[in-house]
C-alpha positions, 0 to 999 in steps of 0.5 A: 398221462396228464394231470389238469388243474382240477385234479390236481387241487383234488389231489391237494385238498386230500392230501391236506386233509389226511394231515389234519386226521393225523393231527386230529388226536392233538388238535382235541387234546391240545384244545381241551387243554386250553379249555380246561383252564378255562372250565377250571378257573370258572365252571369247576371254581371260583379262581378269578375272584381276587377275594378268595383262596385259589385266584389265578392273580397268585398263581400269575405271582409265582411266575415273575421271579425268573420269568424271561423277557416278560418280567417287567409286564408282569410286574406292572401287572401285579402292582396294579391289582384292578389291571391284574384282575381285568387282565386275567379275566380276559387271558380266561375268556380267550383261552376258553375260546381258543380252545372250544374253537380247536377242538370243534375246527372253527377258525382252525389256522387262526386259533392254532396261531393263537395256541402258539402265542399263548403257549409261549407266553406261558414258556416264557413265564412258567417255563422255570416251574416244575417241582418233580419235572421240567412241568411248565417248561413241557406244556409251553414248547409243546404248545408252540409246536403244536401250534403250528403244526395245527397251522400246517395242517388245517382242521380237516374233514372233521371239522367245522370249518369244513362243514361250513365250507360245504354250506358255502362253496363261494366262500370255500373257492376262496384260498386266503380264506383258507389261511384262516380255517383250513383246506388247502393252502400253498406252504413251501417246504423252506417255510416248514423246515425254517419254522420246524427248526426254529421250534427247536431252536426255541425249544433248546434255549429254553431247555438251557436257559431254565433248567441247563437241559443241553449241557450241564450242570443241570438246576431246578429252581422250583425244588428248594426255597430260596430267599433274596434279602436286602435294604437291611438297616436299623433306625431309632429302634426299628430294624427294617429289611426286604425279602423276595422269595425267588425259588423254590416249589409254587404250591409250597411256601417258605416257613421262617422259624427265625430272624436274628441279628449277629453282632459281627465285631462283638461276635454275639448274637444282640436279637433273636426271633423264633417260629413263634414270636414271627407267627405273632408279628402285627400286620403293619410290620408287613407291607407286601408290594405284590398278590402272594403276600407275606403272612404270619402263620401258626408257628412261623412266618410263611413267605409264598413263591414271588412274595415281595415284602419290606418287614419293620420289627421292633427291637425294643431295648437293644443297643446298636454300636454304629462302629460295629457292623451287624449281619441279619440272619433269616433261618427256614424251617428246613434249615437253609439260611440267608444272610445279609449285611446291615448297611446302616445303624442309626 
């Protein structure tokens, strides 16, 4: 028994279509997911305003200290706040388009490419985040393989694309078009095999690269908060330093309750700042280089997950030996210490 040309396309086209019900369940919820950050940042509330608490440009902040590859970009973005804005509204927009088009079919092979680019630039900006669990890490590769294999499949018989292409069979007869929205397509099963295995490539370094999930030992950066500190010098009267939190939980900031001075050759502490007296520095002491700023708070200094700040303090009558050499002490309320040395007195 013979098979022609056109039962064979029938036999195709069902196959195709049987994937994409399969897959169904993932195409609405991967496409609400998008969405939903859509609907969130603009229905739900007001988070593209750069004026108000809760601007996705803060959020955008906690990504850059261990972003990997992408850092510089994110940096220019956040040192150039009208960009940053302008750039976070369309990245919205995109995502409330690519995630209604997946859920109703429309354009189903073009969007689901456009959930695999989105997802992976979230894994490789985020991909370090996750206080309880590997959260962002999850979300991206899950979002890359979901991408493709939305790709693979097409949006089936339960979508627009399918609709429309019963409405205009000229259009439906054309396979590149399929290569666009779904139906079916010839993909050979070294292209699946070779994009499969390329996913989990992907999937485990990342895995390692952020967490150490393959092999030990394992690290989160998003449980405890971690403080870089340098340019540490004192001039005339003044003692000028740089902070950059680079770990710890984003939804959670680092509350400095001190910032003293050890005279390291004399072996006595020359200046000493509480929680209180940080809590009251003036905001010209404070020149905050990204949108998570560094603020005074109610009994400390807070210090926001990717906040970048050059501090002045007044050291009023103090001192300074340029023959002995002094290490600045920063002190969070948890009990965690940063030290650097002060490379100049003058």
């Amino acid at each position: 028994m013979t098979v022609d040309a056109a039962d064979e396309n029938k036999i195709t086209a069902s196959h195709f279509n049987t994937a994409a019900l399969f897959a169904l369940p993932v195409r609405l919820v991967i496409g609400w997911t998008y969405f939903s950050a859509f609907w969130r940042r603009v229905g739900l509330d007001d988070k593209l305003n750069p004026d108000v608490p809760g601007y996705v440009g803060e959020k955008f902040n906690h990504f850059l200290p261990n972003a990997l590859g992408i850092g510089p970009i994110i940096e220019h973005l956040l040192t150039h706040p009208g960009l940053l804005a302008a750039a976070m509204t369309v990245f919205t927009i995109v995502e409330g388009i690519v995630g209604i088009c997946v859920i109703v079919g429309l354009f189903t092979r073009v969007m689901s490419l456009a959930v695999l680019g989105l997802a992976f630039g979230i894994l490789l900006s985020a991909g370090w985040l996750g206080t309880t669990c590997l959260d962002e890490w999850q979300i991206g590769i899950l979002g890359v393989a979901s991408g493709f294999m939305l790709f693979l499949t097409g949006g089936g018989r339960y979508s627009v694309d399918r609709v429309l292409s019963a409405k205009y069979p000229r259009f439906a007869q054309r396979t590149r078009l399929h290569w666009l929205t779904s139906g079916a397509v010839t993909i050979k099963t070294p292209a699946i095999l070779i994009g499969s295995f390329a996913v989990l490539a992907l999937a485990l370094f990342t895995n390692q690269q952020f967490h150490g999930g393959v092999y030990g030992p394992l690290h989160n950066k998003s449980v405890a908060p971690k403080i870089e500190v340098s340019e540490a010098r004192v001039a005339g009267n003044s003692l000028q330093f740089q902070l950059y939190r680079t770990e710890g939980a984003d939804v959670y900031g680092s509350f400095l309750i001190g910032v003293s001075v050890v005279d390291d050759t004399a072996g006595n502490t020359v200046m000493q700042l509480d929680g209180a007296q940080l809590s009251r520095l003036p905001e010209a002491a404070i020149a905050n280089r990204y949108v998570a700023k560094v603020k005074p708070g109610p009994y400390s200094l807070i210090v926001p997950l990717g906040a970048k700040a050059q501090l002045t303090i007044d050291t009023g009558q103090i001192r300074w030996d340029g023959a002995h050499s002094y290490t600045l002490v920063l002190t969070d309320i948890s009990g965690a210490t940063w030290k650097r040395e002060i490379e100049t007195v003058s």
